[in-house]
C-alpha positions as CSV (number, residue, x, y, z in Angstrom):
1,X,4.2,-11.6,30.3
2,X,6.7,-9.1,32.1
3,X,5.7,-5.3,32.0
4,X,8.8,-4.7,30.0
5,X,7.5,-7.1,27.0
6,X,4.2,-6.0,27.7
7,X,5.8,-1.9,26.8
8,X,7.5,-3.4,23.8
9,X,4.6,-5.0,22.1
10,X,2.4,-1.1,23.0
11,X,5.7,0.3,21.1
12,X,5.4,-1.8,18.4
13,X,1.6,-1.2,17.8
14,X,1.8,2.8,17.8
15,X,4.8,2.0,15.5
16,X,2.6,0.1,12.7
17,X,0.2,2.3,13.1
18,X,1.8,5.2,12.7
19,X,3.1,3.4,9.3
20,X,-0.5,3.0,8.2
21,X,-0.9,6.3,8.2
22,X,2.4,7.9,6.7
23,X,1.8,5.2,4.0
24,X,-2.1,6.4,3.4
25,X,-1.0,9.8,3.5
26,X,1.9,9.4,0.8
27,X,-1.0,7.8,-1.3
28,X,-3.3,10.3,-0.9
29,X,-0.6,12.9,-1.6
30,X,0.9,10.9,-4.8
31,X,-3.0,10.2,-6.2
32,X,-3.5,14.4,-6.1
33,X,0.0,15.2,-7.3
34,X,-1.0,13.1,-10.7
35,X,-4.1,14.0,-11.2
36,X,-3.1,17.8,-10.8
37,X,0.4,17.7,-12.5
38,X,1.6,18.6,-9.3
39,X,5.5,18.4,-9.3
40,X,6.1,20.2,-6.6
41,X,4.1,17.7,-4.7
42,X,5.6,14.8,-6.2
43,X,8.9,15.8,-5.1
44,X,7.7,16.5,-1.3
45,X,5.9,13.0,-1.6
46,X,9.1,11.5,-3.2
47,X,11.8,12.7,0.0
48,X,8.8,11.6,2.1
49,X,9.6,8.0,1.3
50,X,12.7,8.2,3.2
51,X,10.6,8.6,6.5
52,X,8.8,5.8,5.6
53,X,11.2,3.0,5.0
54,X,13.2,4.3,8.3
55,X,10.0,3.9,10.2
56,X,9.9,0.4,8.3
57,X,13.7,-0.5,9.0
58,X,13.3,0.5,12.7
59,X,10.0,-1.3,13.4
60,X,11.3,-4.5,12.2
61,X,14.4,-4.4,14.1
62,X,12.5,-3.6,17.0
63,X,10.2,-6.7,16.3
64,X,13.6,-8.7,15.8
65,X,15.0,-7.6,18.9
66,X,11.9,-8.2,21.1
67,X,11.8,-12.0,19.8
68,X,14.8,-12.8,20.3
69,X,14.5,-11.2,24.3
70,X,11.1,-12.5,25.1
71,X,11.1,-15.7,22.9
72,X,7.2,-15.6,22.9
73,X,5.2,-18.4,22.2
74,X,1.2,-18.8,20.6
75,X,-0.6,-15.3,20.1
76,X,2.2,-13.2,20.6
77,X,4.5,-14.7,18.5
78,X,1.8,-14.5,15.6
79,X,1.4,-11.2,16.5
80,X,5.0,-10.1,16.5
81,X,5.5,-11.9,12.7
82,X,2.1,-10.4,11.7
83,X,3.8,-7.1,12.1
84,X,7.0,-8.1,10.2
85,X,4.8,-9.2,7.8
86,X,2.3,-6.0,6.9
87,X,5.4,-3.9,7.4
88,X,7.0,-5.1,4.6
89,X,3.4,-5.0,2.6
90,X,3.2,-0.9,3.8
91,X,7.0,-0.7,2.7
92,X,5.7,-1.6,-1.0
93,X,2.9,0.5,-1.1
94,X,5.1,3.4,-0.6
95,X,7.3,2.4,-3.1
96,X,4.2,1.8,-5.3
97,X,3.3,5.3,-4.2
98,X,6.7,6.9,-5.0
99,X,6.4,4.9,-9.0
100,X,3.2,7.0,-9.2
101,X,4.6,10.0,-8.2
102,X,8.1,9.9,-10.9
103,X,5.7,10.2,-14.2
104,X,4.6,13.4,-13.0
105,X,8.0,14.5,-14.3
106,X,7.6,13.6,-17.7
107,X,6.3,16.6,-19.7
108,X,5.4,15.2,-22.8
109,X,3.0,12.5,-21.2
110,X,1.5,14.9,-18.8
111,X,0.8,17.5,-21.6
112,X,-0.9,14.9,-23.4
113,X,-2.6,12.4,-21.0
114,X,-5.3,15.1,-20.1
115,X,-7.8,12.3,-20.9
116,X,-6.6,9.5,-18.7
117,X,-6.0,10.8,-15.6
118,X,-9.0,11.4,-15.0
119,X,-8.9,7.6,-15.1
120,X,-5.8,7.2,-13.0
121,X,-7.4,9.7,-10.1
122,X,-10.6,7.2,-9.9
123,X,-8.1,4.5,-9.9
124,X,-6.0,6.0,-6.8
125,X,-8.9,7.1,-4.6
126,X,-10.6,3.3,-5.2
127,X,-6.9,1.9,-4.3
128,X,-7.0,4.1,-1.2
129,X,-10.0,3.0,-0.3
130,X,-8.8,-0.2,0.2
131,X,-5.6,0.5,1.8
132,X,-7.4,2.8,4.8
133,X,-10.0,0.2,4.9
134,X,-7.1,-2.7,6.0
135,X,-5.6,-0.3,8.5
136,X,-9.0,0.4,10.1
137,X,-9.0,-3.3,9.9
138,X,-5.5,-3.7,11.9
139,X,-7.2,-1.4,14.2
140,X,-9.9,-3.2,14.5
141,X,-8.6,-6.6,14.8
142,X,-11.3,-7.4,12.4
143,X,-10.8,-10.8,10.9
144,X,-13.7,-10.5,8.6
145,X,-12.7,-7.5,7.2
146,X,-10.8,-9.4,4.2
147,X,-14.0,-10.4,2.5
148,X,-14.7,-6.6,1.9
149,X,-11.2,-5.7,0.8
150,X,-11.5,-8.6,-1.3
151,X,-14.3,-7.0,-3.4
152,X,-12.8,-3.8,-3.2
153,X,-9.6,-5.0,-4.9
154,X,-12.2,-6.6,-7.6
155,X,-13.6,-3.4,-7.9
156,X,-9.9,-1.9,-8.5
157,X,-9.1,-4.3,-11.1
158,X,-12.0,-3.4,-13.3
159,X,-11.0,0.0,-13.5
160,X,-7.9,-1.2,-14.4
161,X,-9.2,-3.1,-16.7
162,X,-11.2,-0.3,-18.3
163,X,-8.4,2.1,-18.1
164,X,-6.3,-0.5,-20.1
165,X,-9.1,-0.9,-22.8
166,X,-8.9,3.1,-22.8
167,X,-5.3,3.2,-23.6
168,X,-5.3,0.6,-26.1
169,X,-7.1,3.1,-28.3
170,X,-4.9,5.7,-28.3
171,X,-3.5,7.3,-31.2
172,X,-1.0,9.8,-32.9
173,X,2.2,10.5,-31.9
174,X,3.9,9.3,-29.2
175,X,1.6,6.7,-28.6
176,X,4.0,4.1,-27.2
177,X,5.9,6.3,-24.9
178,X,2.3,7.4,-23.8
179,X,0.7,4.0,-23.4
180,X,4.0,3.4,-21.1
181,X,3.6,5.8,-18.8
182,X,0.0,4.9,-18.4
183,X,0.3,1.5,-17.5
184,X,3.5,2.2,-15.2
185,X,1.0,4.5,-12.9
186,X,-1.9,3.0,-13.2
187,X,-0.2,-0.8,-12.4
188,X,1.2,0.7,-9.3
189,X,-2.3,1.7,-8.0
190,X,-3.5,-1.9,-8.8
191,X,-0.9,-3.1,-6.7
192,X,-1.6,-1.2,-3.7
193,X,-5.4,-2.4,-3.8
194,X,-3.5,-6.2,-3.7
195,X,-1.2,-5.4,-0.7
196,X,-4.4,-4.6,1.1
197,X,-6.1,-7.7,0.4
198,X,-2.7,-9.4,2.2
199,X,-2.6,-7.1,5.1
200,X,-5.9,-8.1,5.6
201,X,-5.5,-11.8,5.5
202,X,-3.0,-11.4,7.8
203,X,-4.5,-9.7,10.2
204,X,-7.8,-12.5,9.4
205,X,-4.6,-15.2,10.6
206,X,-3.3,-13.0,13.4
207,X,-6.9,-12.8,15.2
208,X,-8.4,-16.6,14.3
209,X,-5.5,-18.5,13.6
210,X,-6.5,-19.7,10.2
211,X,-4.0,-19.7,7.6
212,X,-6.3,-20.2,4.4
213,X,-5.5,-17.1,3.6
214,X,-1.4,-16.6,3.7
215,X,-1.0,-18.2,0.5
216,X,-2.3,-15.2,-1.2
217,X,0.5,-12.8,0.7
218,X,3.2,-14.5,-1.9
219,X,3.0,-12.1,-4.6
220,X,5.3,-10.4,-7.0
């Protein structure tokens, strides 16, 4: 390994990292901004998605750039595609993130989903759970770390599953429009929790080699 690949691949680590945590913090921010009715926060976390898909576009070119200069072979190679890989899973959460934060626009569902995002908040902060738990597993290198996101992401889908039953019992007017919006935010966060469980399978292939897992990255 020359020094000069050697400098790429420390580049391209401080570059997915850094994505972790613009992603994790454009959750975090989106979560808040719903639960509050924040639109002045939604809006900040909305232009903040630009940053995110350039540091997605540049770290994939980088990748694509340093493969086709090095033409590495074995661990190196996994790791490079590994990259490509979560990239593209942190690229969705922020778009998942961004969905979140465009109902916070729409007066007549915030005025009268008082009750349910209560639900949505708990539904966010278990969906970040999971997502800083698989970057503290990229971190990590921790190949074992998918079995706890795993359960986490069952964990997520309950709530879900509650906050479904919840919104199934609405009533008065408005109802559809209402239900809607519900589903559209609280889908989004349910998501999220499911990108984690790939990021961490990856990174479960990336440090053992074993590709059980990879099947489950190819998801709508």
């Amino acid at each position: 390994m020359t020094s000069e690949f050697q400098e790429e691949l420390e580049i391209t680590e401080r570059r997915i990292e850094l994505l972790f945590g613009e992603v994790e913090h454009a959750l975090q921010r989106a979560v808040t901004a719903l639960a509050q009715g924040d639109e002045r926060l939604a809006s900040e976390t909305i232009s903040h998605d630009d940053l995110i898909d350039q540091l997605v576009v540049s770290t994939e070119e980088a990748v694509i750039l340093t493969i086709a200069r090095n033409q590495p072979v074995a661990s190196d190679l996994r790791y490079l595609l590994s990259v490509l890989r979560i990239s593209n899973d942190l690229e969705r959460c922020g778009d998942l993130a961004l969905r979140v934060c465009k109902q916070v626009f729409d007066k007549t569902w915030m005025v009268h989903a008082d009750e349910f995002r209560p639900h949505l908040e708990r539904l966010g902060e278990a969906a970040l759970r999971a997502l800083r738990a698989s970057g503290q597993a990229w971190s990590e290198r921790d190949d074992k770390a998918w079995m706890k996101i795993e359960e986490m992401d069952v964990e997520v889908d309950g709530i879900f599953a509650d906050f479904l039953d919840t919104v199934e019992e609405l009533e008065g007017p408005r109802t559809g429009e209402i239900a809607i919006r519900c589903v559209i935010a609280g889908q989004a966060l349910e998501r999220i929790s499911d990108h984690a469980v790939s990021i961490t399978q990856r990174i479960r292939y990336l440090v053992s080699g074993e590709p059980e897992g990879l099947v489950g990255e190819i998801r709508p």
